[in-house]
C-alpha positions as CSV (number, residue, x, y, z in Angstrom):
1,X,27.5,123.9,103.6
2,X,26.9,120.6,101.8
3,X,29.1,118.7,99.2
4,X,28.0,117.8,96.6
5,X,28.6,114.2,96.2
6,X,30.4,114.7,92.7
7,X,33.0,116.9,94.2
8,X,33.5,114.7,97.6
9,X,34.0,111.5,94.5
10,X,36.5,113.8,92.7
11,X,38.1,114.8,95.7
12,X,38.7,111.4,97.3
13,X,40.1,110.5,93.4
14,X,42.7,113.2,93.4
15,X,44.0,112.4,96.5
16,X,44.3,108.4,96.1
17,X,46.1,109.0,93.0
18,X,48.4,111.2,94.9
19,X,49.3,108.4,97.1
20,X,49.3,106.0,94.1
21,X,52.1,107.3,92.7
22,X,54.0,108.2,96.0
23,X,54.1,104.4,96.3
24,X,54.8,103.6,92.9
25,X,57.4,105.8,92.9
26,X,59.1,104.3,96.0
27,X,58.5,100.9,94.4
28,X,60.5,102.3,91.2
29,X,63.1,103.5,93.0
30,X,63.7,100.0,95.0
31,X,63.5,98.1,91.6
32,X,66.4,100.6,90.4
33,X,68.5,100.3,93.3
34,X,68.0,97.2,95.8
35,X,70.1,98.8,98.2
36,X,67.8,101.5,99.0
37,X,66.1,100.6,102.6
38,X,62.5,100.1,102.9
39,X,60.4,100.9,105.7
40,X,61.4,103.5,109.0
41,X,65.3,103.7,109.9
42,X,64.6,102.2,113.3
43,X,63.4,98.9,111.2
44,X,66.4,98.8,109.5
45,X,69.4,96.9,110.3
46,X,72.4,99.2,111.8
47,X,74.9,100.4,109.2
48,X,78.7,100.4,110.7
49,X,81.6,102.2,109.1
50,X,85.2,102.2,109.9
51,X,87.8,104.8,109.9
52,X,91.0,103.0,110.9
53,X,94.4,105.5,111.1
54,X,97.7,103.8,112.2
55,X,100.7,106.1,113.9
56,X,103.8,106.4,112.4
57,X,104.9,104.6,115.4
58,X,103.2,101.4,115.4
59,X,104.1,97.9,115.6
60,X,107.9,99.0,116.5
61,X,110.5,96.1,116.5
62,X,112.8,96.0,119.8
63,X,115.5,93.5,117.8
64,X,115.7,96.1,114.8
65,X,119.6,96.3,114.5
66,X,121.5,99.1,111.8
67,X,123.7,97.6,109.5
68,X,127.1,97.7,110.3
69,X,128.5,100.9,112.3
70,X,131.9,102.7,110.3
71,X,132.2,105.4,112.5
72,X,133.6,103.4,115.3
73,X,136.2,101.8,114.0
74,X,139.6,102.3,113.2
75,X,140.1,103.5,109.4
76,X,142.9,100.8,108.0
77,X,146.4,102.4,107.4
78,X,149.4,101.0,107.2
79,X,150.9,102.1,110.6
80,X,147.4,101.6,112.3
81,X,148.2,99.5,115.2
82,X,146.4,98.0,118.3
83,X,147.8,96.4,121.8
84,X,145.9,94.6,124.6
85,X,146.8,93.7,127.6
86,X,145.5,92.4,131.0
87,X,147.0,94.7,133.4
88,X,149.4,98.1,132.8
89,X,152.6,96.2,133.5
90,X,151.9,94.2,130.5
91,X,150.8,97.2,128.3
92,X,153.7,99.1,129.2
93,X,156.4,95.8,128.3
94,X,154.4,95.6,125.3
95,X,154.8,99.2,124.1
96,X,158.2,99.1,125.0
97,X,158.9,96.4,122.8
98,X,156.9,97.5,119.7
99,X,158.9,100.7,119.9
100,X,162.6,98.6,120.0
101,X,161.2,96.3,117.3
102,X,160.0,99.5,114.9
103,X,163.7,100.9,116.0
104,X,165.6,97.9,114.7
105,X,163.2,97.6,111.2
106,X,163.5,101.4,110.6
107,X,166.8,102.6,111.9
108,X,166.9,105.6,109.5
109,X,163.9,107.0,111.7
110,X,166.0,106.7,114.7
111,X,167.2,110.0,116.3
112,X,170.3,111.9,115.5
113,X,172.4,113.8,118.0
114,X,171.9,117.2,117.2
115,X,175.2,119.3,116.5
116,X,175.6,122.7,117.5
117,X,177.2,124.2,114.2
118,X,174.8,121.7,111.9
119,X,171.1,121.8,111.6
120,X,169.3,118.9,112.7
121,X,170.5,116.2,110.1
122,X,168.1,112.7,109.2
123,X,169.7,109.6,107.3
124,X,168.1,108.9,104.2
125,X,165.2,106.7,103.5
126,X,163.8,104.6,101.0
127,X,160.0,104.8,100.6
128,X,158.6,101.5,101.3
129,X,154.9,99.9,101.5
130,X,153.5,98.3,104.0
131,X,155.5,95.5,105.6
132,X,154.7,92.4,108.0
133,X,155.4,93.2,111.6
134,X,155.6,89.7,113.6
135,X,157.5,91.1,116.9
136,X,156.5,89.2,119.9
137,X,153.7,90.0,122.2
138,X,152.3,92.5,119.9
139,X,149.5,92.7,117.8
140,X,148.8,94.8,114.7
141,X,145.4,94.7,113.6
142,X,142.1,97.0,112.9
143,X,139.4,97.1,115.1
144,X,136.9,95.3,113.9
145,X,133.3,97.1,113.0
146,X,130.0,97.2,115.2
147,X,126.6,96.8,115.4
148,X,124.9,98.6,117.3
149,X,121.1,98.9,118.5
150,X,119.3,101.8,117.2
151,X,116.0,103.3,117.6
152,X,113.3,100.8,117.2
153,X,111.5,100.3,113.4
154,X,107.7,101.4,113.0
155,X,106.9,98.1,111.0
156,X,102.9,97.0,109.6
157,X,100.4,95.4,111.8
158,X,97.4,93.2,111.1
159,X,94.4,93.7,112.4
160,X,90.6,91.4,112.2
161,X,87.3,93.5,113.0
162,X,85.0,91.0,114.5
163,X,81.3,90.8,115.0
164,X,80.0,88.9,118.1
165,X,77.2,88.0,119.5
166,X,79.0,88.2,123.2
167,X,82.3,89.8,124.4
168,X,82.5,87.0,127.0
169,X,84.8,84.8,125.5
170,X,86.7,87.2,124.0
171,X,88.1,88.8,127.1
172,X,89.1,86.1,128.7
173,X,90.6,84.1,126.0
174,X,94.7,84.5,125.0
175,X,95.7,85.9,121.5
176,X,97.5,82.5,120.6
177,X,93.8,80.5,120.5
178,X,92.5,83.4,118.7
179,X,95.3,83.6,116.1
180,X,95.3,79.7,116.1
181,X,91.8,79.2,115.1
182,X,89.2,82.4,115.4
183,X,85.9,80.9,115.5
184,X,86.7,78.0,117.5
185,X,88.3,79.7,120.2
186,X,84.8,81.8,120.4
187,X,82.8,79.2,119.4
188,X,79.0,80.2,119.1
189,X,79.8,84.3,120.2
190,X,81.5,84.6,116.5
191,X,79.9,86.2,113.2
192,X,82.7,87.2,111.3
193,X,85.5,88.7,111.2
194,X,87.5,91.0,108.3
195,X,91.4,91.1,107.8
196,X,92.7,94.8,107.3
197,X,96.9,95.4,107.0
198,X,98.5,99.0,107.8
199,X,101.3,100.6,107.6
200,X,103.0,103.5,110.1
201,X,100.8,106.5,109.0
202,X,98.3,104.6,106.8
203,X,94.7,106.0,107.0
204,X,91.8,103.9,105.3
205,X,88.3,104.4,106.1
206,X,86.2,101.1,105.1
207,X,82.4,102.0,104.0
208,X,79.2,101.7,105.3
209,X,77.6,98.0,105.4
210,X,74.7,96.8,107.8
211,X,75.8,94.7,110.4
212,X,74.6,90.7,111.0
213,X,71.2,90.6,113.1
214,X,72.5,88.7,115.9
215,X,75.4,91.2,116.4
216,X,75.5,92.8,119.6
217,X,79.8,93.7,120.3
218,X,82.0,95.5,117.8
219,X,85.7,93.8,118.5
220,X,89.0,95.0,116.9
221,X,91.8,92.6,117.5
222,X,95.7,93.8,116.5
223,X,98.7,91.4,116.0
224,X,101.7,93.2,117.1
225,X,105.5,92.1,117.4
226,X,105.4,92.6,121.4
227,X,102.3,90.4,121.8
228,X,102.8,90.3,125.4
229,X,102.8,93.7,126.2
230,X,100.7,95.0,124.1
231,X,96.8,95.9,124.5
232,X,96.0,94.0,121.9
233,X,92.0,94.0,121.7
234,X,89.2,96.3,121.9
235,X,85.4,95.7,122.1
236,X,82.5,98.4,122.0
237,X,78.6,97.4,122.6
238,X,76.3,98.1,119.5
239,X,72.4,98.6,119.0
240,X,71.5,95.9,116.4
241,X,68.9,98.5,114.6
242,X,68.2,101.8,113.3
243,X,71.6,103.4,113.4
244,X,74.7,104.4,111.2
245,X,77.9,104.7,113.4
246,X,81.3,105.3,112.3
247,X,83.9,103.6,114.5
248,X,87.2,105.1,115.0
249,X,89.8,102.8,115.0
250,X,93.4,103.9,115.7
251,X,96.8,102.1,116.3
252,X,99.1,104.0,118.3
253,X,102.0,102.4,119.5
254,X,101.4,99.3,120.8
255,X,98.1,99.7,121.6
256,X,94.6,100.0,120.3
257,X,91.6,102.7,120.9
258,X,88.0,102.0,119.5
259,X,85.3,104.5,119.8
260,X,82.5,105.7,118.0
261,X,83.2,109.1,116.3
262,X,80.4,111.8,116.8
């Protein structure tokens, strides 16, 4: 069968315009919308997002103290008293005494020889406030209120997501250089870094951007109140091109897990 060359002409037309305006429609959408990727996915830089969640236990502060503690000590009253001693000898010649002192200020609450034809009888007393007890060797006085240390507090942490060209220096380096001055104390392995606070509980997830070219290492660094005993940084390896990867990032404790969610 042979074409004729009319048809083959038309043909050949109809299918370049096709193309034509595949392209130009691509072009259109670009000029809309400069964020839209040209060329394959493996050409294009790798997009990173990050879901960050913090525990409602995070960043917990051993000096936390609760205010004052009433529950201990002695209610004040007037006949409220207290007596300290170094030895029971002592005690007992001080109880001794404060009950001969209270004897001689109150001798209407002193005890009256029952009779056998008369009920128990009482002298009469006057109702009187609070006075000042001064006897010797004793001490009147309320105990005085406590502190005392209570469960830890879950308080905020912050946290810097880095991009590196190498994890080398970061692993061996001490979070003091790295919270004195970042990007000397990685000096030619650092990107850049972003600052991101959360609270006990707090979930954020941070969108999708591309990553640097040179970036190679993922890093999550955490400043927590227990510096010393805390694991305080994280690092994950990253393919520089044609990928979109969510990192996990989570704060649990005093510690910090990084991994890329599926």
């Amino acid at each position: 069968m042979t074409l004729h060359p009319l048809r083959v002409a038309t043909l050949l037309l109809a299918l370049g315009s096709a193309t034509g305006c595949t392209a130009l429609g691509k072009i259109g959408q670009v000029v809309m919308d400069p964020s839209i990727p040209v060329g394959a996915l493996s050409d294009q830089p790798t997009e990173v997002a990050f879901s960050l969640h913090a525990s409602p236990t995070i960043n917990t502060n051993p000096h936390s103290l609760d205010a004052t503690v009433p529950g201990e000590a002695m209610e004040p009253t007037p006949y409220a008293v207290s007596l300290r001693a170094s030895d029971p000898l002592a005690l007992t010649e001080q109880v001794a005494g404060l009950l001969e002192h209270l004897q001689a200020l109150f001798p209407a609450m002193s005890p009256v020889e029952p009779n056998d034809e008369q009920a128990p009888a009482h002298s009469p007393t006057e109702h009187e406030g609070p006075g000042s007890y001064d006897a010797k060797d004793v001490r009147f006085d309320v105990a005085a209120p406590s502190q005392k240390a209570t469960s830890s507090i879950a308080t905020p942490v912050a946290i810097k997501i880095l991009q590196l060209r190498d994890d080398s220096l970061l692993r061996n380096s001490l979070y003091t250089q790295l919270d004195q001055d970042l990007a000397k104390a990685l000096r030619s392995t650092y990107i850049r870094d972003d600052d991101y606070l959360l609270a006990p509980g707090q979930f954020k997830f941070v969108r999708f951007e591309p990553i640097a070219a040179d970036t190679r290492f993922i890093a999550v660094i955490a400043k927590f109140n227990d510096i010393t005993n805390a694991d305080w940084r994280q690092v994950i390896r990253i393919a520089p091109r044609g990928r979109q990867v969510v990192l996990a990032v989570t704060l649990d404790g005093t510690q910090i897990l990084l991994q890329e969610e599926s």
